[in-house]
Every structure is written in structure tokens, then in C-alpha cells.
LUMGU-832670 format. One record per residue: x, y, z of N, C-alpha, C, CB in turn. Coordinates in pm, whole numbers, plus 50000, padded with zeros to 5 digits. Glycine has a CB too. Layout:
BEGIN
XYZXYZXYZXYZ...
//
This chain:
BEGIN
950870194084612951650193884737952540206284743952510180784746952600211884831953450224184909954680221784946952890228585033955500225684862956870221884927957590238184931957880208384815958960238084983959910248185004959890251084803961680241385108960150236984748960790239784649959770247784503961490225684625958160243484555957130244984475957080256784525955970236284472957230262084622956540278884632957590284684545956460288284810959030283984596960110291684571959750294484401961640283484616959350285284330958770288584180957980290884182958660282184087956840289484241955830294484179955690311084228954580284984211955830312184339955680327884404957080337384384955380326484586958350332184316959260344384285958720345184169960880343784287958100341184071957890342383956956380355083966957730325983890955650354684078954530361084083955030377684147953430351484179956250370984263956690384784291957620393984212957220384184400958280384984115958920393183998958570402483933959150387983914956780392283870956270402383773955320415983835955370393583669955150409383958954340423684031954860432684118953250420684110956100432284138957200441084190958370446884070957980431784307958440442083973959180443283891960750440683950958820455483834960780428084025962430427984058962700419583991963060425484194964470417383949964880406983915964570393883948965730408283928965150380383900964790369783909965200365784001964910363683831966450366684089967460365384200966940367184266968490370884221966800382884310966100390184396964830384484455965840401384335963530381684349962350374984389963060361784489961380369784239963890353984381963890342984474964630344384602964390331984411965490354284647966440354584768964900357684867968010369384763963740370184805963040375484896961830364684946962580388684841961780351684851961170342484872961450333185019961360336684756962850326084990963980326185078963440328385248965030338985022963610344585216963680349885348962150351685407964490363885343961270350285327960020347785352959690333085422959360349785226959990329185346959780312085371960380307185517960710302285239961520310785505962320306685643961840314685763963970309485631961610326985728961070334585851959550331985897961190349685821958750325785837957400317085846957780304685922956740312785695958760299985883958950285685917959890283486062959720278585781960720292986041961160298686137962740286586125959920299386280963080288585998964440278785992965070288185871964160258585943966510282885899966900293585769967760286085662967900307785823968310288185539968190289385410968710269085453969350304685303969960265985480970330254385477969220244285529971510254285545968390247585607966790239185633966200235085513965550248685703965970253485414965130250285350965530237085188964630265085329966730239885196967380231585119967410214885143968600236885125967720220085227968140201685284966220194785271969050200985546965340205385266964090198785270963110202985169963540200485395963490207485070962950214784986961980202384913964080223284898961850193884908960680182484882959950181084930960740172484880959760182085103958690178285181957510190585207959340173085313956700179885239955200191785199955140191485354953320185085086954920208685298954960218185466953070220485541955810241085415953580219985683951490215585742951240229585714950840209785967950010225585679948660239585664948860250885758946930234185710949020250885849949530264485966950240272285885950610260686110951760267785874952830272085858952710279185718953780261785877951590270385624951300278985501950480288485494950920272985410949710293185619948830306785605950010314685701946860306285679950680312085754951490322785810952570327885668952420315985961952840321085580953680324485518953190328485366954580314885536951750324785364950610330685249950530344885309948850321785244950530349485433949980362185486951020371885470949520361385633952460368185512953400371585446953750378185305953760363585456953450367485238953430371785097952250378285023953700361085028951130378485059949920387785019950930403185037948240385885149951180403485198951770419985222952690426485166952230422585332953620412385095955210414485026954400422484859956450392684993953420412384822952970416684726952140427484690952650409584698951420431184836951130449984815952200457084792950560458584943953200452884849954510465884856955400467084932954200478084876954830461085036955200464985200956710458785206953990456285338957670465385289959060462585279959440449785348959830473785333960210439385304960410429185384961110433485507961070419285316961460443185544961650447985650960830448985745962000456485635960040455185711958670452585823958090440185827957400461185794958120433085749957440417885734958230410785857957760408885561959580408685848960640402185918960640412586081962280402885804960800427886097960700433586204962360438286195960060423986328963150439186096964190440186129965050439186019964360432886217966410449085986966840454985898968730453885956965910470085885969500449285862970740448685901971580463185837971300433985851971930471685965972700483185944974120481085944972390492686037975370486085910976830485285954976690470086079977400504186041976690459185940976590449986049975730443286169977220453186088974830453586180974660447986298972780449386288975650456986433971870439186356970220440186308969730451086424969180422386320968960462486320968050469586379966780465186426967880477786313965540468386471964250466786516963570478186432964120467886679962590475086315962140482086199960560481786278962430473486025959660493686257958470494686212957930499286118958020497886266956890495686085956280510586013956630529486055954570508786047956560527586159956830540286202958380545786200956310540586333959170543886133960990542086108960710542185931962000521786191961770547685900962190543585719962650531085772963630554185606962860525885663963810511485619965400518185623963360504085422966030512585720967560516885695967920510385542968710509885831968860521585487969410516685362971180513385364969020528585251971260506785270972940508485285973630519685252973660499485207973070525585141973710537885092974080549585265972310545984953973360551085336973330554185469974480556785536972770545585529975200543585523976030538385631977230548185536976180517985658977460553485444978340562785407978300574085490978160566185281976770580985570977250595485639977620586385783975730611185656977720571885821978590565685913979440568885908978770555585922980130563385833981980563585759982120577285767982360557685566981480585085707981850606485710982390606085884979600622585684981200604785986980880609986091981850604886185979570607986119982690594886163983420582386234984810589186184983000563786171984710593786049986280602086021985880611586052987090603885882985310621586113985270630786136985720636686299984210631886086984780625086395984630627286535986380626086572983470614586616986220637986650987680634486727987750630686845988550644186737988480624886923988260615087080987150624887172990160613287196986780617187235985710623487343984920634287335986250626687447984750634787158983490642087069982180643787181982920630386913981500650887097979930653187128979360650086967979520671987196978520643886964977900641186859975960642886867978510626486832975410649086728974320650286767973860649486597974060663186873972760629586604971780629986511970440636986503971570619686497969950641286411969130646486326967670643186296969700645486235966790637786381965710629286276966150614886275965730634986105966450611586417967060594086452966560584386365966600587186605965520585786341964320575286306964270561786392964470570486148964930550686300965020538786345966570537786464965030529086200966930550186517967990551486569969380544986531967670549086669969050540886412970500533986292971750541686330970260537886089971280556986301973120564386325973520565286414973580576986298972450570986529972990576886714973600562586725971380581786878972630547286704972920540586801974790532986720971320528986839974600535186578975690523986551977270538286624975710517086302976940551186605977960556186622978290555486807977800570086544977440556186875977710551987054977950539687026976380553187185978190530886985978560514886976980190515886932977470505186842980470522086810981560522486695982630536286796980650528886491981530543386845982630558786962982180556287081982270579686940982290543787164981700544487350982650557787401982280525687476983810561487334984370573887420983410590487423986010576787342982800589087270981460597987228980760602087327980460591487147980090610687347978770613987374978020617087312978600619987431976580607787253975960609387143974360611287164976320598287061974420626287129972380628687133971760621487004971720649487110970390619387009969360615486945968170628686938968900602187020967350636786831966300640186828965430630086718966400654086808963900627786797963050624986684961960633786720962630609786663961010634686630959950647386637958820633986657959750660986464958800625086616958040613086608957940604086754958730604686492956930605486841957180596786972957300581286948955940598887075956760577586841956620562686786957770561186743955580558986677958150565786636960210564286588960670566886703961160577186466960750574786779961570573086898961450565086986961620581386958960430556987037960150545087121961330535787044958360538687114961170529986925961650524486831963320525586833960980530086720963780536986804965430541486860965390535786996965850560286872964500540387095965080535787252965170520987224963930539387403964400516287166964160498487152966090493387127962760492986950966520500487026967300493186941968680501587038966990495686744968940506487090969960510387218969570504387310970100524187267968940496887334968760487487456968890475887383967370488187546968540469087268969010458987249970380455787198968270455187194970920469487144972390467387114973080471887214972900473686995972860471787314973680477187475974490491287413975220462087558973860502287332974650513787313973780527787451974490518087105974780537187468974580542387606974270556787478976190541587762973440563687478973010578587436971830583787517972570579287277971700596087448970820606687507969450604587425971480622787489968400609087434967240610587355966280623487371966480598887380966120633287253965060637387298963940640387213965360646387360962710646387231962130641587155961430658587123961330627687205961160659786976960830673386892961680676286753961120686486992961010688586720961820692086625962800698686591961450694386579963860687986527965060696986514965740699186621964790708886470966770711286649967400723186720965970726186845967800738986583965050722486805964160729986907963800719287056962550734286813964190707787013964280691887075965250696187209965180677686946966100702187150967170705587277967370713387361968080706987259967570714387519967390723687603968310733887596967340719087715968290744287644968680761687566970740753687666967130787487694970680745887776971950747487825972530735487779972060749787974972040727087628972810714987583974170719387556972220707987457975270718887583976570716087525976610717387382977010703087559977600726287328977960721487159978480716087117978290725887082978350709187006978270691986960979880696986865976260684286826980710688286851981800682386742981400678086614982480670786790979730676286609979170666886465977650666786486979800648086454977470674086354975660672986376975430665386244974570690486382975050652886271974670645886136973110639686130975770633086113972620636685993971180640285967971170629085876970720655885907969740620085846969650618785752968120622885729970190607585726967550634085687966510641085674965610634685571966870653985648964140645585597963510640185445964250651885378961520639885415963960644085223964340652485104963920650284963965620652485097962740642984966962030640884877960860646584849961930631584879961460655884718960280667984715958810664284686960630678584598957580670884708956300669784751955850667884566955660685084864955150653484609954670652984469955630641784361954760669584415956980639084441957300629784324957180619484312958180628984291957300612384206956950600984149956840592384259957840596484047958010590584248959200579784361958470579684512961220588984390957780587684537957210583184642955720574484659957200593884703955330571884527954480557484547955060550184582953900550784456956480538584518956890527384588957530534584737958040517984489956840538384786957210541384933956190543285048957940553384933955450539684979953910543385041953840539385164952660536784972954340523985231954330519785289955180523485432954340512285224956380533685396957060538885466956020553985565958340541785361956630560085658956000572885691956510582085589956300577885838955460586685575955590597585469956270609585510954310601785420956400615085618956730625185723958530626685706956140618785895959010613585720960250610185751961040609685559960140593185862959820611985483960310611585315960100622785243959580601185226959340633685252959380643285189959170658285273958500640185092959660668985194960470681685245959930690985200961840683285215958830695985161958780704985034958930707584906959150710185040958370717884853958300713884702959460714184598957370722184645960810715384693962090711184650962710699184712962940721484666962100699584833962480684084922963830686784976962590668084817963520702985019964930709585069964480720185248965600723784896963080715085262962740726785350963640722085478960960728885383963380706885541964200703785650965800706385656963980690785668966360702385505967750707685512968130721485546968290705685398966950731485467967030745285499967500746685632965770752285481966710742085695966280746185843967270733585921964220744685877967740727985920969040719686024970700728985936969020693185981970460729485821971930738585768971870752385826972060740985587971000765485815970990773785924970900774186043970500778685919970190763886071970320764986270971850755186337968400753686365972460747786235973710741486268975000745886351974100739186162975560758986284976580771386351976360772886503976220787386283974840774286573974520783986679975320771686747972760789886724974880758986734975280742386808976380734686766974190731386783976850741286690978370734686684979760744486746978690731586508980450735386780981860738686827982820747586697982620722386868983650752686745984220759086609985030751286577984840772286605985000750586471985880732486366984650722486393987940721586474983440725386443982630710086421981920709186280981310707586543981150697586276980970694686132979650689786136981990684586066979040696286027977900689485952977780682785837977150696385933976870675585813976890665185731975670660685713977670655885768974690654085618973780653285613973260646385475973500663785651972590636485466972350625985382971490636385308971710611085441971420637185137970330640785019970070629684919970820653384930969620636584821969000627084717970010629284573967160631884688969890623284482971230618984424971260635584320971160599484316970130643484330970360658484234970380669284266969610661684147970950667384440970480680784500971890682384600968730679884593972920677984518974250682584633974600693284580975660672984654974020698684447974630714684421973950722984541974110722584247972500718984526971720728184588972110730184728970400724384578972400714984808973070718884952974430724584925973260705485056975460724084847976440728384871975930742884917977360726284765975130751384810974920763284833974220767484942974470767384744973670758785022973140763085117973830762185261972050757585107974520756885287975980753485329976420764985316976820743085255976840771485208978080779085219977410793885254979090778385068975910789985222975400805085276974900805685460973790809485164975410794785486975580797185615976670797385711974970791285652977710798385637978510799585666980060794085701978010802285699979540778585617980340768985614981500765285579979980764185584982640761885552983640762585513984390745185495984210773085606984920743285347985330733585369984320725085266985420731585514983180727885169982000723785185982580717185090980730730985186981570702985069982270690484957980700679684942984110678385061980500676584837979540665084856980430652884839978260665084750980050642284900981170625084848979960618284820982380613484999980110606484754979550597384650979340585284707980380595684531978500577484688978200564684772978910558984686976730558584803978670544884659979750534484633978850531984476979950518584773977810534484470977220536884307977330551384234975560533884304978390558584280979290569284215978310579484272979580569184033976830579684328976520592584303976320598584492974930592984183976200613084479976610621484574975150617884617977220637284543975760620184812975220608484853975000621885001976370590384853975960625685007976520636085138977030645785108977480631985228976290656785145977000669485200977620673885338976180677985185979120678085341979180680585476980050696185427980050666485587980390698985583981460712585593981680717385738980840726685507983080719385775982850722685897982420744685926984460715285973982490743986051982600760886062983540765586081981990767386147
//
């Protein structure tokens, strides 16, 4: 017999050993599997964790877990990812918002001064444009994605969080028309995961496009840290999410463009997380 309480053991124990997560973890991701199949959440599954669940409900939530157990992010399984609070609309075509993230939030939010211009980087899942037009309605906040699918995706999630921005769509600095206004804050969270590493098998499932940079996993930073100056205001600021061994490398690239002020800060697991500097 199939119960809440028989899967929750038998399948965190299967997703433990073939994901290599903790024991918690399996079972929270069980949890959120189960309930989102069933379509009830955690106090349901408790209060009923004895009764044997109908055959439907167990191939929707077998199908589930086959995909959890290729790899695939419970993010995409569920359709949806909680940023600064508040639930995004995830595809395949978007990274998985992370928490570490919501730190070039906090940068960009101390940074903007009243009735700013603000302009993200590579929107993706539109996580930053949209939480910062929500968190600054006094803002005016652009969006570029080079991706028409990630950008459908951003428009999705500013219409469902009632936030008011701009969108456009290409690469980079080149996304924007020659008479855009210059921005108070150009913030990014780029790829930067150099070509070839490890770390990008458990990611497979993500776009690859939106995860790696070159064979330092520095080419996009290259290219948004020099073209930054022409589009910012004088005193505006850049800022821009890396990977936890490469804030020497942006510092220096930063300062060879002319930056001033330049600093990396540390996510909340000590390591450098952000580079910014104004002009």
C-alpha cells in the first residue's frame, strides 16, 4: 500500500543516494514533491500520512520523481522558485534563481538613489529588474535578455507580480537604443562559468548559454565592465554577480576601466559573491 508516509521512506532514501543530498534535504524535496502531485501541502500530508493514495495521483507524482532523479531542478518540476520573498515563474529556459543572488539585491537597493534609472544585465527569469521595480516603484527599471524565451518568461513574472519596467531584447549594451537615457545602476548577474568545468554537469539541466563565459568564464563580464562607463551617469554604479575565485580577477577589470571605489562583498557563506564600483 502507497501511503504519504511509505514513499517519504522509501524514495528520500533513493533520492539521497542518487543525488548525493543529505537526509533532510531528500526528505523536505520528497515533501514538496508529494504535495505538489497531490496538490495539498505539508500539514495534509501529515494529518494523512497512512492512507493509501489512488493510482492517478501516483503516476503524476512517479513522473515527478523519475525527472527529480535525472537531475532536473525541483524548480522546474514545481514551475516556480521563491526570490526576496516573493514566487517567480521558472522554466527551463531561465537559471534557477538562487539565494546567494538576492545579495547583488541588497548592493543595488543601497545603492539606487530616489528616482534612479536602473538597468539589469541578462534578466533571465526577470528575478532582479522585477523584485527591484517592486522594492523602487519610484525607479525606472530596464530589462535586457538576448534570449526571446527567458524574456517571454521575465514579461510573465512582471505581470504576475504587478511590477511596471521596460524590456528589451539582445545583447548586452547593444539591446538598447543609441537615445536610452543613462542609468544610476547597471547590475548583472552574468554567465561566469568557465568552458569546460566540472561543475557544469550538475547543471545540465539549466541553459547552458546563461552558465558559461569562456575559457576563464570572464568573456561576458569583459564585455558589460567595458561597455558600462559609456551608460552610466557620473557617480553611477556597477555591480555584477561572479563565481566564488574570480573577484580578484573582476576587481582588475573594473579598475581597468575605469572604475573607482572598486570592492568585492561576500554572501552570507563568507565568500565574494559581488563586484561593484562606481565612475
Amino acid at each position: 500500500m502507497d501511503t504519504p508516509q511509505s514513499l517519504l521512506l522509501r524514495d528520500a532514501a533513493r533520492l539521497s543516494e542518487v543525488l548525493e543530498l543529505g537526509k533532510a534535504e531528500a526528505r523536505l524535496e520528497i515533501r514538496v514533491l508529494l504535495g505538489h502531485a497531490l496538490g495539498v501541502n505539508r500539514a495534509w500530508l501529515i494529518a494523512h500520512e497512512h492512507d493509501e493514495l489512488p493510482a492517478a495521483l501516483l503516476e503524476k507524482y512517479a513522473a515527478l520523481l523519475a525527472r527529480r532523479l535525472s537531475g532536473e531542478p525541483v524548480a522546474y518540476l514545481l514551475g516556480e522558485k521563491e526570490f526576496f520573498g516573493r514566487s517567480f515563474l521558472v522554466t527551463p529556459a531561465v537559471l534557477v534563481p538562487r539565494p546567494e543572488t538576492e545579495l547583488l539585491v541588497e548592493l543595488a537597493l543601497e545603492k539606487l538613489p530616489p528616482a534612479a534609472r536602473a538597468l539589469d544585465l541578462g534578466t533571465g527569469s526577470g528575478c532582479i529588474a522585477v523584485t527591484l521595480a517592486l522594492e523602487r516603484p519610484d525607479c525606472g527599471i530596464l530589462a535586457v535578455e538576448q534570449s526571446a524565451e527567458a524574456l517571454a518568461v521575465a514579461k510573465q513574472n512582471a505581470v504576475h507580480l504587478g511590477a511596471k519596467l521596460g524590456f528589451y531584447q539582445g545583447s548586452w549594451y547593444q539591446a538598447l537604443p543609441p537615445e536610452t537615457e543613462r542609468f544610476d545602476l547597471v547590475v548583472s548577474n552574468p554567465p561566469y562559468v568557465a568552458e569546460g568545468d566540472p561543475h557544469l554537469a550538475a547543471l545540465a539541466h539549466e541553459p547552458a548559454q546563461a552558465l558559461s563565459s569562456g575559457r576563464d568564464g570572464l568573456d561576458d563580464i569583459r564585455l558589460i565592465a567595458q561597455g558600462a562607463p559609456a551608460w552610466l551617469k557620473p557617480g553611477g554604479w556597477l555591480m555584477f554577480e561572479h563565481g566564488w575565485d574570480q573577484g580578484e580577477a573582476c576587481r582588475g577589470l573594473m579598475l581597468a576601466a575605469g572604475f573607482a571605489g572598486v570592492e568585492t562583498r561576500a554572501d552570507l557563506a563568507g565568500i565574494g559573491r559581488v563586484t561593484l564600483g562606481h565612475v
